[in-house]
N, C-alpha and C positions, 0 to 999 in steps of 0.2 A: 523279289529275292531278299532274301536276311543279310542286312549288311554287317560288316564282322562285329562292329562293338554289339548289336543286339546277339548276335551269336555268342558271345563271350560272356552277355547278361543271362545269355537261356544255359550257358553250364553250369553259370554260378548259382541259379535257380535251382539246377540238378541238385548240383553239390551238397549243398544248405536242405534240400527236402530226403534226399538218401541220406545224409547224416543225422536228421531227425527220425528219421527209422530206426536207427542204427542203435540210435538209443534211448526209442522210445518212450518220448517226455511226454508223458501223460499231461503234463501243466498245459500243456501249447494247443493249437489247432489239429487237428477236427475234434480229438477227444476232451480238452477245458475239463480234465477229471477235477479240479478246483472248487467250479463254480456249483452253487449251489444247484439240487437237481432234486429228484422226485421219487424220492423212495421213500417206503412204508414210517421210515421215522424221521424222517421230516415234516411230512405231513404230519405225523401225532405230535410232533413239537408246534407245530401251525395252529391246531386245536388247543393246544393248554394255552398255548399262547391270545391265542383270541376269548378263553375262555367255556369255551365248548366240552371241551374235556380234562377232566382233574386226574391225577396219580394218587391211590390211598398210599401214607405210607404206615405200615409197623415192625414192632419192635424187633420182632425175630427175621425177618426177610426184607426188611427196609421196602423198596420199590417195586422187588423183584412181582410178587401176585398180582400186583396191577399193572405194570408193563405185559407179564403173559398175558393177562385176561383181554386187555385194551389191543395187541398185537395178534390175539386168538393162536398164541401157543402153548402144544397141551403141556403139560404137566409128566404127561406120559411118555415125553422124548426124552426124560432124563435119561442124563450120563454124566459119570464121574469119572474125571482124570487129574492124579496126584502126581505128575511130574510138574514139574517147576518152570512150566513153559508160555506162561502167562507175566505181564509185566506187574502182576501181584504176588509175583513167585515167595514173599515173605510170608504169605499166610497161608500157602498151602504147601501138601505133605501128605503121605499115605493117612494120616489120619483123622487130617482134614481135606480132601477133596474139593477142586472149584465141581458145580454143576452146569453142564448144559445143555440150554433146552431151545427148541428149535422147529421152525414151520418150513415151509414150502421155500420163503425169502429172508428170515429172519433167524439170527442166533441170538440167544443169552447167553454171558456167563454172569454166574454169582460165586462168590466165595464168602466162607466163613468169617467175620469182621471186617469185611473189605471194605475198602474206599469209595468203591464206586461199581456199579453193575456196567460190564463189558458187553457190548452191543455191537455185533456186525450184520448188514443185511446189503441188499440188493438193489443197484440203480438198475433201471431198465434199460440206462445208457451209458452209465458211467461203471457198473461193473460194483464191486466190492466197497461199501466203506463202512469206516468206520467210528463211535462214538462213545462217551463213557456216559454214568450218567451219578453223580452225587448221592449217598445214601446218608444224606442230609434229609431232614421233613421243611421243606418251603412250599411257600403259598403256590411258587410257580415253579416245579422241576424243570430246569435244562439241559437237554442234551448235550453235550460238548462234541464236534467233531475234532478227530486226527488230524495232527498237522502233516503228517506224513511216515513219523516215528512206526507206525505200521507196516506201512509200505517195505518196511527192510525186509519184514519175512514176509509180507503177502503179496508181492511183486515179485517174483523170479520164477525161473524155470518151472520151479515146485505150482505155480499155480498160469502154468501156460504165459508167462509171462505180461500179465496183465492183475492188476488189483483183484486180488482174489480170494477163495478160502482151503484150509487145506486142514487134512487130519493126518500127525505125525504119531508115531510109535518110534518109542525111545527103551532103549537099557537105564534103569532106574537102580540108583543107590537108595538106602535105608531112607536117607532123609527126603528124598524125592527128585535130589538131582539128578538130570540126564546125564551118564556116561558119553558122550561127546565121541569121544576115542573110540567106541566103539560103533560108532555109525547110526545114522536115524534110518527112517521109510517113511516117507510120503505113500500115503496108504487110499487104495480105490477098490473098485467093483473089481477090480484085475488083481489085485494082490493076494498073494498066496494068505492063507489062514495061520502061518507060522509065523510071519512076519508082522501083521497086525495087534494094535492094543496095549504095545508097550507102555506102561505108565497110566494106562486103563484100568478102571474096574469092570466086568464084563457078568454080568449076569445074564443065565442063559442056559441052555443044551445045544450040544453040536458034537454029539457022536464023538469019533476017531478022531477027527480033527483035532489041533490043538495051537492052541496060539499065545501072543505075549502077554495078555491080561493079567490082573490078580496075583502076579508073582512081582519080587524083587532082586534086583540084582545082588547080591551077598557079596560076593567075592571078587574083590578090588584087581587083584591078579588074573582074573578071570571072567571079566564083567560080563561074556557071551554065555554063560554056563549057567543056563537060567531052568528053572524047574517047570515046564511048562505042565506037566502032568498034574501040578499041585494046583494049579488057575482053570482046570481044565470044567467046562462042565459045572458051573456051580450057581445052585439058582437062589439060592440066598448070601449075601454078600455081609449082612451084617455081624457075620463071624470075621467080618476083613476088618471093619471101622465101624465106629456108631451112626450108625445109619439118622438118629430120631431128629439132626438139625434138619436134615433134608423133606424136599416137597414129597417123595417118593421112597421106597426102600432099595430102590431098584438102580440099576446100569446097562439098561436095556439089549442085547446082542441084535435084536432084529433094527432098533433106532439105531444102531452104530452104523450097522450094513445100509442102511439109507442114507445117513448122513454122511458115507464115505461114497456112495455115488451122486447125491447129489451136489457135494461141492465142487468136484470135478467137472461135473456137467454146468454147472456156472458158468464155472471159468473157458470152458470149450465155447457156451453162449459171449461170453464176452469177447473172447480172442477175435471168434469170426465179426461181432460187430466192430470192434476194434478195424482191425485190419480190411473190413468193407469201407467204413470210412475214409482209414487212411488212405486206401489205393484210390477212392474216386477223390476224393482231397488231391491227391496225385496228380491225376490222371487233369482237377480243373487247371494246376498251375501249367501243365506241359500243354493242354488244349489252348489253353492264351498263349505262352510262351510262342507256340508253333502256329497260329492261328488256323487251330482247327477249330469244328464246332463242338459247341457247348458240352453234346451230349454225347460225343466221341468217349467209347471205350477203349483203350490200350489192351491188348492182347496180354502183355504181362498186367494188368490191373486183374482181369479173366483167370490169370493162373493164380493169381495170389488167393483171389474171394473161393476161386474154384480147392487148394490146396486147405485152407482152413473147414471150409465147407464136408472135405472127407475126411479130417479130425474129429470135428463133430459129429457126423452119421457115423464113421466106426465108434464110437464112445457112447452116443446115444443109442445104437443098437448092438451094443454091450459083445464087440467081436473078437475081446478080447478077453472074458470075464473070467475069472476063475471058479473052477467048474468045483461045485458042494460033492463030497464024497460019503459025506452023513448028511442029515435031517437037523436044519437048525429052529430051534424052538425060544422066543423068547418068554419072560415071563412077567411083563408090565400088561397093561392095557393097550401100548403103542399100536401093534399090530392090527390089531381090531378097528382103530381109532384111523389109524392111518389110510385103510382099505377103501373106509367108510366115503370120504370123501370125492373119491374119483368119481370125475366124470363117465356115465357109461352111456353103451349102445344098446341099439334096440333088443340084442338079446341079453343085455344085464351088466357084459361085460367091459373091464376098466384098464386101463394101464398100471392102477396102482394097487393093481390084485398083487399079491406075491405069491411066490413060489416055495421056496426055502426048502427045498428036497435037494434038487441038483444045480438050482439056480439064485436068484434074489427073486426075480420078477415072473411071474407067469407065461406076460404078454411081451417080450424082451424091447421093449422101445421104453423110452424116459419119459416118465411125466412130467416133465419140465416143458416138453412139446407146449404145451395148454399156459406157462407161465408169461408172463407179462415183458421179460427179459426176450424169449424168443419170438413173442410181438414185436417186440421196439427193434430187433434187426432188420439193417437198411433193406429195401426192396428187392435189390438185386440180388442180394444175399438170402435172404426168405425164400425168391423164386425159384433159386437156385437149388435149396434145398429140399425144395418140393417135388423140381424136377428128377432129384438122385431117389428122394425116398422113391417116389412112383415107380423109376426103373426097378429098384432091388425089390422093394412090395410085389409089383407083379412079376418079376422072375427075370426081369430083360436084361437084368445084371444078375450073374449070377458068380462074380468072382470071387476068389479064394478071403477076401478081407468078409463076406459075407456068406459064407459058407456054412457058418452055423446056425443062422436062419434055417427052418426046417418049410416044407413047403405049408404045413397046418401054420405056424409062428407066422408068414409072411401073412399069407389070406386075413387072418384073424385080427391084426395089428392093420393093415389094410381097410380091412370093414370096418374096424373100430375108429381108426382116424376119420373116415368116410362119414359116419356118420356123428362123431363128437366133434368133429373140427372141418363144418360143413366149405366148398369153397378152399380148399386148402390146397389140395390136389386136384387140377381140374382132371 
Protein backbone atom coordinates (compact mmCIF):
# COMPACT_ATOMS: atom_id res chain seq x y z
CA UNK A 1 0.00 0.00 0.00
CA UNK A 2 1.19 3.83 -0.95
CA UNK A 3 1.87 5.33 2.15
CA UNK A 4 0.79 9.09 2.27
CA UNK A 5 3.95 11.01 1.74
CA UNK A 6 4.57 8.68 -1.61
CA UNK A 7 1.05 9.47 -2.34
CA UNK A 8 1.49 13.33 -2.01
CA UNK A 9 4.93 12.74 -4.04
CA UNK A 10 2.71 10.98 -7.03
CA UNK A 11 0.17 14.30 -7.14
CA UNK A 12 2.94 16.55 -7.19
CA UNK A 13 4.36 14.34 -10.12
CA UNK A 14 0.71 14.93 -11.63
CA UNK A 15 0.82 18.32 -11.11
CA UNK A 16 4.24 19.27 -12.54
CA UNK A 17 3.67 16.78 -15.80
CA UNK A 18 -0.32 18.35 -16.56
CA UNK A 19 1.30 21.77 -16.17
CA UNK A 20 4.05 20.94 -18.71
CA UNK A 21 1.15 20.10 -21.00
CA UNK A 22 -0.58 22.92 -20.29
CA UNK A 23 2.07 24.80 -21.68
CA UNK A 24 3.74 22.91 -23.93
CA UNK A 25 7.51 23.65 -23.44
CA UNK A 26 9.02 22.23 -26.28
CA UNK A 27 12.62 23.00 -24.44
CA UNK A 28 11.94 20.13 -21.90
CA UNK A 29 11.38 16.34 -22.12
CA UNK A 30 10.23 14.18 -24.41
CA UNK A 31 10.20 16.74 -27.24
CA UNK A 32 14.33 18.59 -26.48
CA UNK A 33 12.98 20.74 -29.57
CA UNK A 34 16.53 22.58 -28.61
CA UNK A 35 18.84 20.04 -29.07
CA UNK A 36 20.49 19.59 -32.21
CA UNK A 37 18.60 17.05 -34.66
CA UNK A 38 18.50 15.73 -38.07
CA UNK A 39 17.13 17.60 -40.75
CA UNK A 40 17.95 18.30 -44.35
CA UNK A 41 20.00 21.45 -43.25
CA UNK A 42 21.86 20.19 -40.84
CA UNK A 43 23.11 17.82 -42.41
CA UNK A 44 24.30 20.16 -45.55
CA UNK A 45 25.89 22.32 -42.65
CA UNK A 46 27.86 18.82 -41.62
CA UNK A 47 29.07 18.45 -45.28
CA UNK A 48 30.51 22.14 -45.76
CA UNK A 49 31.62 21.83 -42.60
CA UNK A 50 33.67 18.64 -43.18
CA UNK A 51 34.36 19.83 -46.38
CA UNK A 52 32.39 17.55 -48.61
CA UNK A 53 30.32 20.11 -49.91
CA UNK A 54 30.81 23.94 -51.03
CA UNK A 55 28.00 26.77 -51.60
CA UNK A 56 28.82 28.72 -55.01
CA UNK A 57 28.11 32.21 -54.29
CA UNK A 58 27.24 35.28 -56.86
CA UNK A 59 26.47 38.43 -57.23
CA UNK A 60 22.88 38.59 -58.24
CA UNK A 61 21.33 35.82 -55.86
CA UNK A 62 24.10 35.54 -53.25
CA UNK A 63 23.60 31.73 -52.12
CA UNK A 64 20.31 31.36 -53.04
CA UNK A 65 21.26 28.78 -56.71
CA UNK A 66 23.29 26.62 -54.67
CA UNK A 67 21.33 26.18 -51.50
CA UNK A 68 18.29 25.09 -54.36
CA UNK A 69 20.49 23.02 -56.30
CA UNK A 70 22.34 21.39 -53.15
CA UNK A 71 18.71 21.02 -51.24
CA UNK A 72 17.20 19.78 -54.94
CA UNK A 73 14.54 22.70 -54.87
CA UNK A 74 13.12 23.48 -58.22
CA UNK A 75 13.18 26.83 -59.17
CA UNK A 76 9.64 26.09 -60.42
CA UNK A 77 7.94 26.41 -56.87
CA UNK A 78 8.52 30.09 -57.08
CA UNK A 79 6.28 32.48 -55.36
CA UNK A 80 6.08 35.89 -54.60
CA UNK A 81 4.60 37.73 -51.56
CA UNK A 82 4.97 41.58 -50.79
CA UNK A 83 3.35 42.01 -47.60
CA UNK A 84 5.72 42.91 -44.96
CA UNK A 85 5.49 39.81 -43.09
CA UNK A 86 8.91 38.50 -43.10
CA UNK A 87 11.59 39.87 -40.39
CA UNK A 88 13.30 41.55 -43.60
CA UNK A 89 9.98 43.56 -43.93
CA UNK A 90 12.46 46.67 -44.82
CA UNK A 91 13.30 45.42 -48.08
CA UNK A 92 10.17 44.27 -49.32
CA UNK A 93 7.10 45.81 -50.95
CA UNK A 94 4.81 45.37 -53.92
CA UNK A 95 7.79 46.04 -55.99
CA UNK A 96 10.07 44.14 -54.71
CA UNK A 97 8.76 40.93 -53.56
CA UNK A 98 10.63 38.20 -51.05
CA UNK A 99 10.63 34.77 -53.28
CA UNK A 100 9.78 31.29 -52.15
CA UNK A 101 10.78 28.26 -53.19
CA UNK A 102 10.24 25.01 -51.75
CA UNK A 103 10.42 20.93 -51.85
CA UNK A 104 8.76 18.29 -50.07
CA UNK A 105 10.76 19.44 -46.54
CA UNK A 106 12.38 22.60 -47.21
CA UNK A 107 11.50 26.30 -47.86
CA UNK A 108 13.61 29.37 -49.15
CA UNK A 109 13.10 32.67 -48.89
CA UNK A 110 15.18 35.30 -50.68
CA UNK A 111 14.70 38.91 -50.94
CA UNK A 112 15.96 41.65 -52.85
CA UNK A 113 19.37 42.98 -50.97
CA UNK A 114 18.77 41.04 -48.06
CA UNK A 115 20.83 40.07 -45.25
CA UNK A 116 20.41 36.74 -45.22
CA UNK A 117 18.49 33.91 -47.15
CA UNK A 118 15.47 32.58 -44.90
CA UNK A 119 15.50 28.80 -44.36
CA UNK A 120 12.75 26.62 -42.73
CA UNK A 121 12.54 22.94 -43.17
CA UNK A 122 11.63 19.73 -41.32
CA UNK A 123 12.87 17.64 -38.26
CA UNK A 124 11.64 14.23 -38.55
CA UNK A 125 11.19 14.79 -34.74
CA UNK A 126 11.36 17.95 -33.83
CA UNK A 127 8.90 19.50 -36.27
CA UNK A 128 9.60 22.88 -37.81
CA UNK A 129 12.90 24.92 -37.52
CA UNK A 130 14.49 27.32 -38.38
CA UNK A 131 17.80 29.21 -39.90
CA UNK A 132 19.16 32.09 -41.78
CA UNK A 133 21.92 31.91 -43.64
CA UNK A 134 24.65 35.11 -44.51
CA UNK A 135 24.81 36.51 -48.03
CA UNK A 136 28.32 37.02 -47.31
CA UNK A 137 30.88 34.89 -49.83
CA UNK A 138 33.05 32.74 -47.12
CA UNK A 139 35.14 29.93 -47.50
CA UNK A 140 32.75 28.20 -45.19
CA UNK A 141 28.88 29.41 -45.18
CA UNK A 142 26.97 29.01 -41.82
CA UNK A 143 23.79 28.21 -41.18
CA UNK A 144 22.49 30.20 -38.15
CA UNK A 145 19.75 28.46 -36.22
CA UNK A 146 16.62 30.48 -34.43
CA UNK A 147 16.86 31.06 -30.95
CA UNK A 148 13.34 31.01 -30.64
CA UNK A 149 12.35 34.60 -31.96
CA UNK A 150 10.33 32.42 -34.65
CA UNK A 151 8.57 30.47 -32.62
CA UNK A 152 6.14 33.73 -31.82
CA UNK A 153 4.31 33.04 -35.11
CA UNK A 154 5.16 29.55 -35.77
CA UNK A 155 4.16 28.05 -32.53
CA UNK A 156 0.36 28.80 -31.90
CA UNK A 157 -2.84 27.60 -32.69
CA UNK A 158 -2.23 28.82 -36.44
CA UNK A 159 0.15 25.82 -36.91
CA UNK A 160 -1.51 23.13 -34.52
CA UNK A 161 0.14 24.32 -31.89
CA UNK A 162 3.50 22.90 -32.36
CA UNK A 163 6.80 24.42 -34.29
CA UNK A 164 5.39 24.88 -37.48
CA UNK A 165 4.62 26.43 -40.99
CA UNK A 166 1.87 28.37 -42.14
CA UNK A 167 0.67 30.57 -45.22
CA UNK A 168 -1.11 33.88 -44.23
CA UNK A 169 -3.25 36.11 -46.59
CA UNK A 170 -3.40 39.53 -45.45
CA UNK A 171 -5.24 43.16 -46.47
CA UNK A 172 -2.14 45.06 -47.97
CA UNK A 173 -1.67 48.75 -48.03
CA UNK A 174 0.46 50.60 -51.00
CA UNK A 175 3.55 50.16 -49.29
CA UNK A 176 3.17 46.45 -48.35
CA UNK A 177 1.98 46.57 -44.89
CA UNK A 178 -0.64 44.19 -43.51
CA UNK A 179 -3.79 46.16 -42.43
CA UNK A 180 -3.81 44.27 -38.99
CA UNK A 181 -7.30 45.84 -38.25
CA UNK A 182 -8.69 44.11 -40.70
CA UNK A 183 -8.01 40.67 -39.91
CA UNK A 184 -5.48 37.85 -41.48
CA UNK A 185 -6.23 33.86 -42.77
CA UNK A 186 -4.23 31.27 -42.06
CA UNK A 187 -4.78 29.66 -45.39
CA UNK A 188 -5.02 25.54 -46.37
CA UNK A 189 -6.62 22.87 -48.73
CA UNK A 190 -9.95 24.02 -46.72
CA UNK A 191 -10.02 27.68 -47.40
CA UNK A 192 -12.43 29.29 -49.47
CA UNK A 193 -10.55 30.89 -52.84
CA UNK A 194 -11.76 34.37 -51.64
CA UNK A 195 -9.90 34.47 -48.70
CA UNK A 196 -6.59 33.21 -49.92
CA UNK A 197 -3.35 35.23 -51.34
CA UNK A 198 -3.61 38.28 -49.74
CA UNK A 199 -0.27 40.17 -50.10
CA UNK A 200 0.38 37.37 -52.88
CA UNK A 201 1.28 37.54 -56.28
CA UNK A 202 -0.64 34.69 -58.08
CA UNK A 203 -0.15 33.73 -61.53
CA UNK A 204 -2.45 31.56 -62.99
CA UNK A 205 -6.30 30.64 -64.41
CA UNK A 206 -9.13 29.65 -62.15
CA UNK A 207 -12.26 30.57 -63.92
CA UNK A 208 -15.09 32.26 -61.78
CA UNK A 209 -13.37 32.00 -58.76
CA UNK A 210 -11.55 34.78 -57.31
CA UNK A 211 -9.29 35.49 -54.58
CA UNK A 212 -6.96 38.10 -52.74
CA UNK A 213 -3.82 38.07 -54.93
CA UNK A 214 -2.45 40.79 -57.23
CA UNK A 215 -4.55 43.50 -55.85
CA UNK A 216 -3.90 46.11 -53.04
CA UNK A 217 -5.71 47.64 -50.46
CA UNK A 218 -6.22 51.50 -51.51
CA UNK A 219 -8.48 52.64 -49.12
CA UNK A 220 -7.54 53.23 -45.57
CA UNK A 221 -11.23 53.72 -44.55
CA UNK A 222 -12.10 50.91 -46.18
CA UNK A 223 -9.15 48.33 -46.09
CA UNK A 224 -11.93 45.24 -46.89
CA UNK A 225 -12.94 46.82 -50.18
CA UNK A 226 -10.53 45.10 -52.39
CA UNK A 227 -10.82 44.64 -56.24
CA UNK A 228 -10.50 41.13 -56.63
CA UNK A 229 -11.68 41.05 -60.26
CA UNK A 230 -8.58 43.06 -61.05
CA UNK A 231 -6.11 39.93 -59.52
CA UNK A 232 -8.35 37.64 -61.10
CA UNK A 233 -6.99 35.27 -63.57
CA UNK A 234 -3.68 36.64 -64.76
CA UNK A 235 -0.89 34.59 -66.16
CA UNK A 236 1.68 37.09 -66.57
CA UNK A 237 2.45 39.02 -63.54
CA UNK A 238 5.11 41.23 -64.96
CA UNK A 239 2.62 44.01 -65.64
CA UNK A 240 2.43 43.91 -61.57
CA UNK A 241 6.55 44.36 -60.96
CA UNK A 242 9.71 43.67 -62.71
CA UNK A 243 9.78 40.44 -62.86
CA UNK A 244 13.85 40.07 -64.38
CA UNK A 245 15.70 40.06 -60.62
CA UNK A 246 13.73 36.90 -60.11
CA UNK A 247 14.81 32.95 -60.85
CA UNK A 248 11.40 32.77 -62.59
CA UNK A 249 8.70 35.06 -64.15
CA UNK A 250 6.29 33.35 -62.46
CA UNK A 251 4.00 33.12 -58.91
CA UNK A 252 2.85 29.91 -59.54
CA UNK A 253 -1.18 29.19 -58.43
CA UNK A 254 -0.85 25.47 -58.73
CA UNK A 255 2.72 25.82 -56.19
CA UNK A 256 0.57 27.86 -53.86
CA UNK A 257 -2.22 25.33 -53.59
CA UNK A 258 0.50 22.75 -52.67
CA UNK A 259 2.27 24.54 -50.48
CA UNK A 260 -0.86 25.66 -48.44
CA UNK A 261 -1.64 21.88 -47.99
CA UNK A 262 1.32 20.84 -47.42
CA UNK A 263 2.26 23.02 -44.52
CA UNK A 264 -0.61 22.01 -42.71
CA UNK A 265 -0.07 18.48 -43.22
CA UNK A 266 3.36 19.00 -41.38
CA UNK A 267 2.27 20.39 -38.70
CA UNK A 268 -0.92 17.64 -38.34
CA UNK A 269 2.54 15.19 -38.79
CA UNK A 270 4.10 16.85 -35.83
CA UNK A 271 1.21 17.38 -33.38
CA UNK A 272 0.49 13.77 -33.39
CA UNK A 273 4.22 12.80 -32.86
CA UNK A 274 4.28 15.44 -30.37
CA UNK A 275 1.55 14.46 -28.43
CA UNK A 276 2.39 10.35 -28.84
CA UNK A 277 5.53 11.20 -27.14
CA UNK A 278 4.14 13.25 -24.58
CA UNK A 279 1.35 10.85 -23.47
CA UNK A 280 3.74 7.81 -23.28
CA UNK A 281 6.29 10.23 -21.43
CA UNK A 282 3.10 10.37 -19.41
CA UNK A 283 2.07 7.37 -19.09
CA UNK A 284 6.25 6.26 -17.92
CA UNK A 285 6.20 8.80 -14.91
CA UNK A 286 2.48 7.51 -13.68
CA UNK A 287 3.63 3.69 -14.54
CA UNK A 288 6.56 4.17 -11.75
CA UNK A 289 4.86 6.50 -9.74
CA UNK A 290 1.90 3.69 -9.34
CA UNK A 291 4.19 0.88 -9.88
CA UNK A 292 2.72 -0.60 -12.74
CA UNK A 293 4.58 -2.16 -15.57
CA UNK A 294 6.71 -0.53 -17.89
CA UNK A 295 4.64 -1.11 -20.82
CA UNK A 296 1.26 -0.21 -19.26
CA UNK A 297 -0.92 1.99 -21.46
CA UNK A 298 -3.24 4.46 -19.75
CA UNK A 299 -6.59 4.47 -21.45
CA UNK A 300 -6.51 8.47 -21.50
CA UNK A 301 -2.76 8.10 -23.22
CA UNK A 302 -5.33 5.85 -25.95
CA UNK A 303 -7.46 8.84 -26.28
CA UNK A 304 -5.06 11.46 -26.62
CA UNK A 305 -2.72 9.51 -29.66
CA UNK A 306 -6.29 8.12 -30.70
CA UNK A 307 -7.67 12.17 -30.90
CA UNK A 308 -4.62 13.58 -32.88
CA UNK A 309 -4.52 10.53 -34.92
CA UNK A 310 -8.24 11.72 -36.43
CA UNK A 311 -6.88 15.26 -36.93
CA UNK A 312 -4.55 14.02 -39.16
CA UNK A 313 -6.55 11.20 -41.39
CA UNK A 314 -9.31 14.14 -41.63
CA UNK A 315 -6.62 16.56 -43.21
CA UNK A 316 -4.58 14.04 -44.80
CA UNK A 317 -7.80 12.72 -46.61
CA UNK A 318 -8.63 16.16 -47.40
CA UNK A 319 -12.56 16.01 -45.64
CA UNK A 320 -12.76 19.07 -45.50
CA UNK A 321 -11.29 20.65 -48.70
CA UNK A 322 -12.72 23.27 -50.56
CA UNK A 323 -14.33 22.05 -53.40
CA UNK A 324 -12.81 24.04 -57.21
CA UNK A 325 -15.88 25.50 -58.99
CA UNK A 326 -13.56 26.31 -62.11
CA UNK A 327 -10.57 24.59 -63.52
CA UNK A 328 -7.45 25.84 -62.09
CA UNK A 329 -4.38 26.14 -64.43
CA UNK A 330 -1.04 27.06 -63.57
CA UNK A 331 1.58 28.40 -65.69
CA UNK A 332 5.28 27.57 -64.38
CA UNK A 333 6.86 24.25 -64.98
CA UNK A 334 5.78 23.24 -61.18
CA UNK A 335 3.05 21.14 -62.09
CA UNK A 336 4.54 18.93 -64.45
CA UNK A 337 7.72 18.90 -62.24
CA UNK A 338 5.75 18.18 -59.19
CA UNK A 339 3.83 15.12 -60.67
CA UNK A 340 6.85 13.68 -61.91
CA UNK A 341 8.26 12.68 -58.77
CA UNK A 342 5.54 10.43 -57.07
CA UNK A 343 5.93 7.45 -56.19
CA UNK A 344 3.62 4.97 -58.25
CA UNK A 345 1.86 1.58 -58.55
CA UNK A 346 1.78 -1.05 -60.59
CA UNK A 347 -0.76 0.54 -62.86
CA UNK A 348 1.22 4.10 -63.09
CA UNK A 349 -0.60 5.70 -60.48
CA UNK A 350 0.66 8.43 -57.62
CA UNK A 351 -0.62 10.39 -55.02
CA UNK A 352 0.98 13.41 -56.34
CA UNK A 353 -1.15 13.30 -59.56
CA UNK A 354 -3.42 16.47 -59.32
CA UNK A 355 -6.57 17.20 -60.14
CA UNK A 356 -7.27 20.83 -60.36
CA UNK A 357 -10.87 20.61 -61.90
CA UNK A 358 -12.88 20.14 -58.77
CA UNK A 359 -10.26 19.18 -56.46
CA UNK A 360 -6.15 19.78 -55.67
CA UNK A 361 -5.34 16.09 -55.80
CA UNK A 362 -6.60 13.27 -58.12
CA UNK A 363 -6.02 10.47 -55.60
CA UNK A 364 -7.28 12.64 -52.24
CA UNK A 365 -4.68 11.25 -49.54
CA UNK A 366 -1.23 13.43 -48.93
CA UNK A 367 1.91 12.64 -50.22
CA UNK A 368 3.51 13.44 -47.20
CA UNK A 369 2.22 9.67 -46.28
CA UNK A 370 5.82 8.48 -47.95
CA UNK A 371 7.75 11.64 -46.07
CA UNK A 372 10.44 10.84 -43.59
CA UNK A 373 8.46 13.15 -40.73
CA UNK A 374 5.52 10.29 -40.92
CA UNK A 375 8.26 7.59 -40.60
CA UNK A 376 9.77 8.98 -37.51
CA UNK A 377 6.19 8.99 -35.72
CA UNK A 378 6.30 6.98 -32.57
CA UNK A 379 5.02 3.30 -33.25
CA UNK A 380 2.05 3.34 -31.62
CA UNK A 381 1.03 6.28 -33.34
CA UNK A 382 2.02 4.98 -37.03
CA UNK A 383 -0.01 1.61 -35.98
CA UNK A 384 -2.60 3.40 -35.20
CA UNK A 385 -2.91 5.20 -38.04
CA UNK A 386 -2.78 2.45 -40.36
CA UNK A 387 -5.35 0.85 -38.43
CA UNK A 388 -7.93 3.96 -39.22
CA UNK A 389 -6.68 4.35 -42.70
CA UNK A 390 -7.57 0.50 -43.49
CA UNK A 391 -10.95 0.92 -41.81
CA UNK A 392 -12.08 4.11 -43.97
CA UNK A 393 -9.98 2.39 -47.40
CA UNK A 394 -12.12 -0.51 -47.22
CA UNK A 395 -15.34 0.99 -46.30
CA UNK A 396 -15.58 -0.45 -42.53
CA UNK A 397 -15.87 3.30 -41.71
CA UNK A 398 -17.85 4.88 -43.42
CA UNK A 399 -18.74 7.92 -41.29
CA UNK A 400 -19.88 11.40 -42.17
CA UNK A 401 -16.01 13.01 -41.44
CA UNK A 402 -15.27 10.60 -44.63
CA UNK A 403 -17.94 10.78 -46.70
CA UNK A 404 -16.45 12.37 -49.32
CA UNK A 405 -14.25 9.59 -50.21
CA UNK A 406 -16.08 8.08 -53.19
CA UNK A 407 -16.12 4.30 -53.17
CA UNK A 408 -13.50 4.58 -56.75
CA UNK A 409 -11.22 7.50 -54.37
CA UNK A 410 -11.04 4.77 -51.45
CA UNK A 411 -10.12 1.31 -53.70
CA UNK A 412 -7.67 3.37 -55.71
CA UNK A 413 -5.67 5.20 -52.77
CA UNK A 414 -6.09 1.66 -51.12
CA UNK A 415 -4.16 -0.16 -54.00
CA UNK A 416 -1.87 2.63 -54.42
CA UNK A 417 -0.69 2.69 -50.71
CA UNK A 418 -0.69 -1.28 -51.21
CA UNK A 419 1.53 -1.33 -53.30
CA UNK A 420 3.91 1.90 -52.89
CA UNK A 421 4.08 1.57 -49.22
CA UNK A 422 4.40 -2.27 -49.03
CA UNK A 423 3.90 -3.56 -45.03
CA UNK A 424 2.13 -0.56 -44.04
CA UNK A 425 -1.19 -1.80 -43.83
CA UNK A 426 -1.10 -5.31 -42.96
Amino acid sequence: MKTLAQLFCFVLVLMTVQAAWAQMDFEREPINYNEAGHDPVTALQEQISNGSKTLTFDEKHGYLLAVLETLGIPKASQMLVFSKTSFQLRQISPERPRAIYFNDHTYVGWVQGGDVLEISTVDPQQGAKFYTLAQEPVAQPEFLRDKGQCLTCHASSKTQGVPGHLVRSVFVDPTGQPRYGSGTYRTDQNSPFEKRWGGWYVSGTHGSMQHMGNVLSEDRSQPEEIDRAAGANRTEISELLNVEPYLEPTSDIVALMVLEHQTQMHNFITALNYEARSAVHYDSIMNKALDRGADYQSESTQRRIDSAVEKLLQYMLFSEEFSLTSPVRGVSQFTQEFSALGERDTQGRSLRELDLNTRLFKYPCSYLIYSEAFAALPEVAQRRVAERLKEILTGEDNSQDFAHLTEADRTAILEILRDTKPGFMQ
